[in-house]
N, C-alpha and C positions, 0 to 999 in steps of 0.2 A: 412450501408445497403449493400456495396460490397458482404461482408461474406453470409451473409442471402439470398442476392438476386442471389446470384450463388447455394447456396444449394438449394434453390427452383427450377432453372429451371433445379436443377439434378432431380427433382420428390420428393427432401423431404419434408414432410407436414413440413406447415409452424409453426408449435406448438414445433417443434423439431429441426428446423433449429434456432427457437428465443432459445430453450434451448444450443442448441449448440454453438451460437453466445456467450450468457451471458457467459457460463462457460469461454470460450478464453478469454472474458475481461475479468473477473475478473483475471484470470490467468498471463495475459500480465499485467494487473495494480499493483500485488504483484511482481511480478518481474521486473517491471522498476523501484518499491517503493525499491526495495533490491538495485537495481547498486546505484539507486542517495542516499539512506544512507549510503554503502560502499563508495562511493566515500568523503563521509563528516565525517566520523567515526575521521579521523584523525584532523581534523580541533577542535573537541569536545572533545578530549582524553585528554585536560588536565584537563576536568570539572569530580565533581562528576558522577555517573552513571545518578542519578534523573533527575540530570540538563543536560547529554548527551541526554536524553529521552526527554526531555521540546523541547530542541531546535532541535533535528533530528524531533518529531513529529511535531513538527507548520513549519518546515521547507514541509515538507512532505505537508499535510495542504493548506499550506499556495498556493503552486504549483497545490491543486484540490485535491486530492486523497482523497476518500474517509477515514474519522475517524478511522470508524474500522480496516481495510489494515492501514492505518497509523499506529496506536496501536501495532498491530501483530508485524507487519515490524520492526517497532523501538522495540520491547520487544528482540523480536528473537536477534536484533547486538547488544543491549547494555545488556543482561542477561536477567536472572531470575527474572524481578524487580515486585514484588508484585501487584497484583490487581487493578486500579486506577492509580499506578503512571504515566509508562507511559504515557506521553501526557500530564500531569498534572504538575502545577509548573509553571515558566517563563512565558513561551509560550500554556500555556492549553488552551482545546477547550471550 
């Protein structure tokens, strides 16, 4: 409420301050989901790709982050991995 409740009492309608709000999470949530996969890439590097992707997304998950950001996140540092897989495997949601 910090964020929203200061762009309010700058004069911005409240319809526009919630759109402004949402975007920065979402924003800030793919980007804390990038450092803590970066930081585990290494610990997974000896597994296939599928199964880097199993365990970085329930890792992910498992911490709160939304599915989808989960997905993305994990797709983007382990490749190009096919439709579905990410996330799927081991640890699928």
């Amino acid at each position: 409420a910090g964020w929203r409740e200061h762009l309010r009492q700058r004069g911005i309608e409240p319809e526009l301050a919630d759109r402004a709000v949402a975007e920065l999470d979402a924003s800030w949530e793919r980007e804390h989901a990038r450092k803590l996969v970066a930081a585990r890439l290494r610990s997974v590097a000896h597994l296939a790709p599928a199964h880097q992707a199993a365990r970085l997304f329930g890792y992910l998950v498992r911490r709160g982050f939304d599915e989808e950001v989960a997905r993305s996140v994990v797709r983007e540092a382990v490749g190009r991995l096919p439709e579905g897989q990410a996330g799927h495997g081991e640890a699928g949601p």
